[in-house]
C-alpha positions in Angstrom: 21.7 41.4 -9.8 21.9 44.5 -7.4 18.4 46.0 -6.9 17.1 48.8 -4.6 14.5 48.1 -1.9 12.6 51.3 -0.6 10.7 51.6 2.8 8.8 54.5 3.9 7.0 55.7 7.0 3.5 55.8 6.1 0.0 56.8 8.8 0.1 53.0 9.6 3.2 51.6 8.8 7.1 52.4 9.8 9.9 51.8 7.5 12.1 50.8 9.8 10.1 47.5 11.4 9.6 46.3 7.1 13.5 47.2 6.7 14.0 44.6 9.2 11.5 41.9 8.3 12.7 42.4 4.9 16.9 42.3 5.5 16.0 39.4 8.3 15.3 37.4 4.9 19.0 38.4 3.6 22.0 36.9 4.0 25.0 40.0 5.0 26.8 38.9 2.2 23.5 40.3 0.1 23.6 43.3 1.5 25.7 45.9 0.1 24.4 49.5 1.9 21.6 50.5 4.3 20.7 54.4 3.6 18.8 56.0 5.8 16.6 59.3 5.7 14.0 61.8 6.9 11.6 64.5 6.5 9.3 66.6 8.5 5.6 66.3 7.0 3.0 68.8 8.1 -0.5 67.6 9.0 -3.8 68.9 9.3 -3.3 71.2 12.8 0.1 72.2 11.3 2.0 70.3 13.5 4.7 68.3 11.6 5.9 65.0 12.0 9.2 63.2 10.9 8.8 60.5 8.3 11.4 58.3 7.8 13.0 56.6 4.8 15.0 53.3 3.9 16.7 52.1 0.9 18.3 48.8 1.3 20.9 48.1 -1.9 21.2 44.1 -1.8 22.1 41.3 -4.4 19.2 39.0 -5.7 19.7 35.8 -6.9 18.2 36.8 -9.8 20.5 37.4 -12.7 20.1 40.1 -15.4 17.8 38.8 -18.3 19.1 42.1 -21.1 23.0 40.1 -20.5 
């Protein structure tokens, strides 16, 4: 089955260091794409600060239950 993992920047976590804990458990033939994205959030003194995004598209071992 192909699913869709999502990581985001949050205050206390970045995407990118659970993107890689997370594809370390893949194998690359599981891995089909790595997409990668950002933003510029504003916080409270109106500075802004760039929040990042990761979608991993992999193949489970799982297969699809509805075939």
């Amino acid at each position: 089955m192909i699913q869709v993992k999502e990581f985001l920047d949050t205050d206390s976590s970045h995407a990118e260091i659970r993107a890689n804990q997370f594809l370390a458990g893949l194998t690359d033939e599981q891995v089909i794409n790595v997409c990668y994205g950002s933003t510029m959030k504003s916080v409270f003194n109106g500075a802004e600060v760039q929040r990042s995004a990761i979608l991993v598209v992999y193949k489970s071992g799982e297969t699809n239950p509805n075939k």
